[in-house]
N, C-alpha and C positions, 0 to 999 in steps of 0.2 A: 504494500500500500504506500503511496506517495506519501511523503509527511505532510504536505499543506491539508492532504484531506483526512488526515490523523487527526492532526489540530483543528479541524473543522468538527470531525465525528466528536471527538471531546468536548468540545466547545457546547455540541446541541446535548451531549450526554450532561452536563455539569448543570444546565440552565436547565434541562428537567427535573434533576436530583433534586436540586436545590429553589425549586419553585415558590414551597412558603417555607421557606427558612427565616430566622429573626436577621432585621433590616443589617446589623452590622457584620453577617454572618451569610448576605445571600451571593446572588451571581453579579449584582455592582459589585462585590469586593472582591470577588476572583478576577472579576475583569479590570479593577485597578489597578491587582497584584501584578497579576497576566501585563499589563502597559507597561510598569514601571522596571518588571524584571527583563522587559526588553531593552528598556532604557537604558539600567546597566548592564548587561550586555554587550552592549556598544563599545565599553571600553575596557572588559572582560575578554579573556580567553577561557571558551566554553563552549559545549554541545549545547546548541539552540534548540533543538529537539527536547532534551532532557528539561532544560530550563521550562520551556513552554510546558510538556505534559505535569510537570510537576508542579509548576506555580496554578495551574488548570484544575489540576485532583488535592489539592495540597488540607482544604476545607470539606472535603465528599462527603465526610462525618464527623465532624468537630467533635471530641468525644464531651465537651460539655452538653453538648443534647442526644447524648446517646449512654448515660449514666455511668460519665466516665470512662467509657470502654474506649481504648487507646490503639486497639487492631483494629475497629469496625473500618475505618479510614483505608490503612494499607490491604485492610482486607478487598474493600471494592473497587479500589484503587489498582488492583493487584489483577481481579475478577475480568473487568474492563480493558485493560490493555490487551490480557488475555483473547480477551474476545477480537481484537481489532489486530491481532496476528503479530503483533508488537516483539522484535528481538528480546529474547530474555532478561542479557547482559541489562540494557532500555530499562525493562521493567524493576529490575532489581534495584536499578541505582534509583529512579523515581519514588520506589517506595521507600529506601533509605532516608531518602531524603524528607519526604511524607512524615518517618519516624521519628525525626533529630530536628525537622523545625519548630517545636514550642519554646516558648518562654521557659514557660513551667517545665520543663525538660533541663532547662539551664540549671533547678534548683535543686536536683538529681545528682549527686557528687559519684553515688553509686555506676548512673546509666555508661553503659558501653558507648566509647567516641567513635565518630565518622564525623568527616568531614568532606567535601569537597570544593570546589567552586562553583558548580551549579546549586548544590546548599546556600553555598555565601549569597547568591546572588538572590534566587528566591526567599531565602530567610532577612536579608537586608530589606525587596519588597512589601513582604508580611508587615515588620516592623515600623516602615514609614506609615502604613495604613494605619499603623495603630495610635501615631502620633498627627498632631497638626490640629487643622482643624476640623477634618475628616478622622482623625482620632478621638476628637473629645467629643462629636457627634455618637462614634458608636459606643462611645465608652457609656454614654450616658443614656441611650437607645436598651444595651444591653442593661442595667441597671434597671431602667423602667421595667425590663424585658422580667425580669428575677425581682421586679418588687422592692428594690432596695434603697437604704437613703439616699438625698442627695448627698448630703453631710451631717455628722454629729459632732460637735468639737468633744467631746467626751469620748470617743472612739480613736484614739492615734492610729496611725497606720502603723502595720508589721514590718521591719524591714528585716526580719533573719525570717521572714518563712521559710518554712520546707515545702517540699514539693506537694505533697500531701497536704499542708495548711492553707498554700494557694488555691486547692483546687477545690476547698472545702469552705474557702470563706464566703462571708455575708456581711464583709464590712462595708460600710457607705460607699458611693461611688468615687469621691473626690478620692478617698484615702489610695483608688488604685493609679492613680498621677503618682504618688510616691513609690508604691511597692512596684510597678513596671515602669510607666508611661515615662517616665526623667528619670529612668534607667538606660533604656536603648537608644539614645544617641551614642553612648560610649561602646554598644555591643555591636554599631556595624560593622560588616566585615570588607568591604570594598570601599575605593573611592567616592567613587558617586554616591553611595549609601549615604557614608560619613558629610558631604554637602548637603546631600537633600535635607538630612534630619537635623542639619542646624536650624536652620529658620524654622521649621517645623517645631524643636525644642522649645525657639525661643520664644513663640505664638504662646506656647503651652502656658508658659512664666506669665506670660503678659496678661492672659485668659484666670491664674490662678490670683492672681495678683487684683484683677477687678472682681471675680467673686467674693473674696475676703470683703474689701471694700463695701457692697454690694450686702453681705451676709452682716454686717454688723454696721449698715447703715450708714458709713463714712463719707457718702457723695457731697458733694460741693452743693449746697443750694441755689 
């Protein structure tokens, strides 16, 4: 099979999966991810194929709506490519990567390392989406989504979570600006990553900085 029409077959496979998925979580954000890992890319040395099917399937089953389960992902991920007669070698390495892209995996001292540069590149995309101001939209989409505060100042954020406490917690939304969101500027792994998520960071600062204000009534009359 040609690869343009690989990446087309995915393309309609992902936008069906992912139909009514929650808004931070649907086929906008694969298709963000999907732009931006092309983006970088450009100035990468890397399987474009690889990049593409992975930044593509990388959300299939976010195991947060799937109660946690952390194979359903590489599982259909795995299913699929199958189906579309995909070199193995291909498949193997996209689900690697499927496996090793979370956050929450970083807090994992235990999990077994892989790495490659199709990783870097599509985990650098993920993470820009998580910041900016398309970051503090799903951040706070997803919160509405789970019920959760905006803020409690009585609630501090965690910053030694374990991987297990991230994936369990219910603390207010703001508090996850601190525990991820003004963490990953410092974890991208390429060039272009590390620019994009500057301004994006600094958005964050500036957005946290009028909330406060905002939350305790400070505005200039």
């Amino acid at each position: 099979m040609k690869k343009d029409r690989l990446v087309e077959n995915t393309i309609a496979f992902v936008k069906q999966e992912l139909e009514n998925a929650e808004g931070g979580h649907d086929w906008f954000h694969i298709e963000r991810v999907f732009n931006t890992s092309k983006l970088i890319l450009k100035n990468e040395q890397a399987d474009p194929l690889i990049v593409q099917l992975a930044a593509l399937l990388h959300d299939i089953a976010d195991p947060k709506f799937h109660n946690g389960d952390e194979n359903i992902g590489p599982d259909i991920a795995r299913t699929f490519l199958e189906s579309q007669a995909v070199n193995e070698e291909v498949i193997d390495h996209v689900v690697l990567i499927i496996k090793h892209m979370s956050f929450k995996n970083s807090l994992d001292k235990s999990k077994d390392s892989f790495t490659s540069k199709e990783l870097q590149i599509v985990q650098d995309a993920d993470r820009l989406d998580a910041i900016g101001a398309v970051g503090i939209a799903r951040a706070f989409n997803y919160g509405g989504f789970k019920n959760r505060e905006l803020y409690n100042p009585d609630v501090p954020p965690n910053l030694t979570m374990s991987k297990e406490e991230y994936k369990t917690s219910k603390a207010p939304t703001i508090n996850h600006f601190y525990e991820k969101l003004l963490l990953l500027k410092d974890k991208m792994n390429t060039t272009t990553g590390r620019k994009l998520a500057e301004e994006r960071h600094e958005f964050m600062l500036l957005y946290l900085d009028q909330f406060y204000k905002e939350w305790r009534a400070e505005q200039p009359l």
